[in-house]
C-alpha positions in Angstrom: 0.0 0.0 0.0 1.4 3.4 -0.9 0.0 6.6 0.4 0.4 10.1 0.4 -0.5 12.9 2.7 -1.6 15.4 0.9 -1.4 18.2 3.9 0.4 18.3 6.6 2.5 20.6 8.8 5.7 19.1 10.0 6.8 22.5 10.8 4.2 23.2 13.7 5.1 22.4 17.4 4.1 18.8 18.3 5.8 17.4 15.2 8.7 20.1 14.6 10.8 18.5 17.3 10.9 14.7 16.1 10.2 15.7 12.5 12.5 12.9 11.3 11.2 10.4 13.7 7.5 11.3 12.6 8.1 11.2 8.8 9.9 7.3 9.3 6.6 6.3 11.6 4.8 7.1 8.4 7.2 5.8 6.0 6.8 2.3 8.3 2.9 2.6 7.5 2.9 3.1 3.8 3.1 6.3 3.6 5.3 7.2 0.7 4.6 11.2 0.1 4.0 14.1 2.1 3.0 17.8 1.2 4.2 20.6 4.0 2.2 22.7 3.9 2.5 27.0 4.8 0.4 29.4 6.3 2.5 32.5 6.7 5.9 34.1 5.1 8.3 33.7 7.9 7.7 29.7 7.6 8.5 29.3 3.9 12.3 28.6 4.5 11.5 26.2 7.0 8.7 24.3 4.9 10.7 23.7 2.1 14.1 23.1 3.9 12.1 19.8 5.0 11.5 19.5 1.5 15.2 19.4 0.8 16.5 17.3 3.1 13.3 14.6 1.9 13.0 13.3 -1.7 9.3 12.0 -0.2 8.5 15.7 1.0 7.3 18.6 -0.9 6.4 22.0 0.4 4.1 25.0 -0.7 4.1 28.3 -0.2 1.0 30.4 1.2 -0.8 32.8 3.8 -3.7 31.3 5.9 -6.4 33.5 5.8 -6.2 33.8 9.8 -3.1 35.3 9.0 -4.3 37.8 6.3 -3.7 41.0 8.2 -0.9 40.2 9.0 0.5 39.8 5.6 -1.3 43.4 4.6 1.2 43.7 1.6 1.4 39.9 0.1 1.0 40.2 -3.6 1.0 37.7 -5.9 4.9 38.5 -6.8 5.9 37.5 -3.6 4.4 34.5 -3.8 5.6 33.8 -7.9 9.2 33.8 -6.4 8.3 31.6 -3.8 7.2 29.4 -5.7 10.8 29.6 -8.0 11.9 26.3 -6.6 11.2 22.9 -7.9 10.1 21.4 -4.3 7.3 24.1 -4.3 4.4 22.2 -5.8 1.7 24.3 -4.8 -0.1 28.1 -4.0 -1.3 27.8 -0.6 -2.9 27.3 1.8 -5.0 30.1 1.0 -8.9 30.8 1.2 -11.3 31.8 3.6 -12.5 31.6 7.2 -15.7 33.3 8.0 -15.7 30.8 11.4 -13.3 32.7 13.5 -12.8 35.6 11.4 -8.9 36.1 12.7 -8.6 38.5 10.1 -10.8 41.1 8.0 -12.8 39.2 5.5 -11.8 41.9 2.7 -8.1 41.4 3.7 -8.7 38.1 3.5 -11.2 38.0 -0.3 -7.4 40.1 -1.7 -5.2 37.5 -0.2 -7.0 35.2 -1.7 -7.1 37.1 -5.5 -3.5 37.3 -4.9 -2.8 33.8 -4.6 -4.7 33.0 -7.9 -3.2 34.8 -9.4 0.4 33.5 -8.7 -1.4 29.9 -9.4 -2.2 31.2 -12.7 1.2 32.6 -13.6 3.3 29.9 -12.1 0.8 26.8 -13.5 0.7 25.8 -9.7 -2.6 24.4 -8.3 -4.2 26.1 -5.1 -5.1 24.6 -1.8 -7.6 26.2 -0.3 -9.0 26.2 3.2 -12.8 27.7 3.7 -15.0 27.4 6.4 -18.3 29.4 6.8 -17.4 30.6 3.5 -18.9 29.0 1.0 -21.0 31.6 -1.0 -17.6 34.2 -1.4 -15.3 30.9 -1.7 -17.8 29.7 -4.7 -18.2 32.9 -6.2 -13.9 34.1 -6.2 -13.0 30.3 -7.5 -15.9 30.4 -10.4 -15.0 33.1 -11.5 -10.9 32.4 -11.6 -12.3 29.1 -13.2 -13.9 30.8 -16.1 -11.0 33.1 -16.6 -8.6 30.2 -17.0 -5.8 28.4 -15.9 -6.5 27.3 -12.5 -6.8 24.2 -10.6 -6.7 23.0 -6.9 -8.3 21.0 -4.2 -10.3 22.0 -1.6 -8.1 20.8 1.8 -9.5 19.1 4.6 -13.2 19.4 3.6 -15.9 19.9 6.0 -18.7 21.9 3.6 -22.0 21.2 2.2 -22.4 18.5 -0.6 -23.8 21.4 -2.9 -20.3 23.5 -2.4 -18.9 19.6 -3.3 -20.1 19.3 -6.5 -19.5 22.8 -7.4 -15.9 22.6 -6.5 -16.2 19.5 -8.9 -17.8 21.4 -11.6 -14.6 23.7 -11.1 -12.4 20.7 -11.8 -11.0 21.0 -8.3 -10.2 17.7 -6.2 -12.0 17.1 -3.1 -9.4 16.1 0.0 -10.5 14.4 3.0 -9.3 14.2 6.8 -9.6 13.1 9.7 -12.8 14.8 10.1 -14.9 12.7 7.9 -14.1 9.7 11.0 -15.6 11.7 13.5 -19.0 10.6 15.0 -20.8 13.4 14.1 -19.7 14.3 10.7 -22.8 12.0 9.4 -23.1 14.9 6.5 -19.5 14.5 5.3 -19.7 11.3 5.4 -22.2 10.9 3.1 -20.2 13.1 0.5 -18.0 11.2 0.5 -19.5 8.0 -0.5 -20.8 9.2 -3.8 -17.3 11.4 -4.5 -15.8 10.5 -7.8 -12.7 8.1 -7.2 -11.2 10.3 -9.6 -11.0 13.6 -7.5 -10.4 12.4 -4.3 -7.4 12.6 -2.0 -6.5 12.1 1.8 -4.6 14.4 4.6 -4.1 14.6 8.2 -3.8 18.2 8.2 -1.9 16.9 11.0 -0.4 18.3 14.1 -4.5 18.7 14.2 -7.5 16.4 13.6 -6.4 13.4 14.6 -9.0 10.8 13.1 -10.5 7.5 15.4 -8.8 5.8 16.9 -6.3 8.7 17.6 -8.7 11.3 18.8 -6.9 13.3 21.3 -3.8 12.9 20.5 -1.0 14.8 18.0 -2.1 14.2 15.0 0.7 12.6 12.5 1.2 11.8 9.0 0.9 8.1 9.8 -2.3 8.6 10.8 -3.4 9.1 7.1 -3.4 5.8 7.2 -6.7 5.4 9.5 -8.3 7.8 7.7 -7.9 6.1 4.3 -9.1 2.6 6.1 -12.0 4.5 7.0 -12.7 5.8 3.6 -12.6 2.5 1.6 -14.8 1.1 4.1 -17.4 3.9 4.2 -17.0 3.6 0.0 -17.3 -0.1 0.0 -13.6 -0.5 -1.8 -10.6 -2.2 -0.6 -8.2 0.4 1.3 -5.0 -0.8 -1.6 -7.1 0.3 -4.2 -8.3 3.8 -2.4 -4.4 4.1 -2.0 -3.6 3.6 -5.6 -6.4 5.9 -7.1 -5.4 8.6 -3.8 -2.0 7.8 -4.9 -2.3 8.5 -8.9 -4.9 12.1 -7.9 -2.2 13.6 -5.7 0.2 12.9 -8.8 -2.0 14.0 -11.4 -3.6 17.4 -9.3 0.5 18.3 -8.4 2.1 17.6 -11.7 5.3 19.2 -10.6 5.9 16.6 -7.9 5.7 13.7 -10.2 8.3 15.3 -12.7 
């Protein structure tokens, strides 16, 4: 079995300090890709230096929209350089969060613009986080849809099934964490049953959201693992051939990782 996790943060406390101890527990579970993920400036060195010192390991570059107004003057320059690096294989994570509302949702709607548009000058795909947000998220990714040239998944999904299948109308892949193994994500799972195998991949988002049996605890890349058990059971497919078709969508959505 050969998996990937498609979003993670091994640069976040909790995994930071045994990074290379965490990344073999996965490795020992099948576990053959990971993507580190960043959610403000300052962290870019650090999320691709993993990158660097892992052939399994590939980074992106991004502002969270929690961190928004903090980041009043990101353009989409800044992130095009970051991006100048063949471990970068992504724009992101980037979106919206009307939940907590950390930063001001304008600040956060231009963050957003600007990271499409560095996906559509670099080629990159977007991952994009958005939670009580689904109108503005629909609307901004529709229309940078119709104008061309941009692709993505929507990480660590927790929306409605009708922001599902516009996401899929988008051409956008759907991924899916630990969430969907929680008792009361009844809704989520039943997305995720009639999901096409075609557009779907698996995270951990981890040092958060560890899935059952690991509720509680630091979440960890190897924990994808239980999550994608989960899945294939909830799909009614054998968890090596969720793996394989996980395996071949994270390739095919982040085309620069398998060159």
């Amino acid at each position: 079995m050969k998996l990937i996790d498609s979003h993670c943060h091994l640069n976040y406390a909790g995994l930071a300090e045994r990074q290379d101890e965490v990344l073999n527990s996965a490795r020992d579970r099948g576990v053959a890709g990971f993507l580190n993920i960043s959610t403000r400036q300052s962290e870019w060195g650090d999320v691709l230096g993993a990158a660097e010192r892992n052939p399994d390991v590939w980074a992106t570059v991004g502002v969270h929209p929690h961190e928004a107004d903090a980041h009043p003057d990101l353009g989409a320059a800044a992130l095009i350089e970051g991006a100048n690096n063949s471990r970068i294989i992504a724009i992101g994570e980037c979106g919206l969060d009307y939940h907590y509302d950390k930063s001001d949702r304008a600040a956060q709607r231009d963050r957003f613009q600007a990271h499409i548009d560095a996906a559509r000058e670099t080629g990159l795909p977007l991952v994009v986080h958005t939670r009580d947000a689904e109108d503005d998220t629909a609307e901004i990714l529709g229309r940078a849809v119709r104008e061309g040239g941009i692709s993505g998944v929507l990480h660590c999904f927790t929306g409605t099934a009708d922001l599902a299948r516009k996401a899929l109308d988008f051409g956008f892949f759907i991924s899916l964490s630990g969430i969907v193994t929680f008792k009361n994500a009844k809704d989520l799972q039943d997305t995720a049953k009639w999901l096409p195998s075609d557009r779907v991949v698996i995270e951990t988002d981890s040092p958060f959201l560890a899935p059952v049996p690991h509720r509680g605890q630091t979440c960890e890349p190897a924990f994808v693992a239980d999550t994608a058990a989960f899945v294939a059971d909830l799909r009614g497919e054998g968890v090596d051939k969720l793996a394989e078709t996980t395996t071949a969508n994270f390739f095919r959505l982040f085309s620069r990782a398998a060159a």
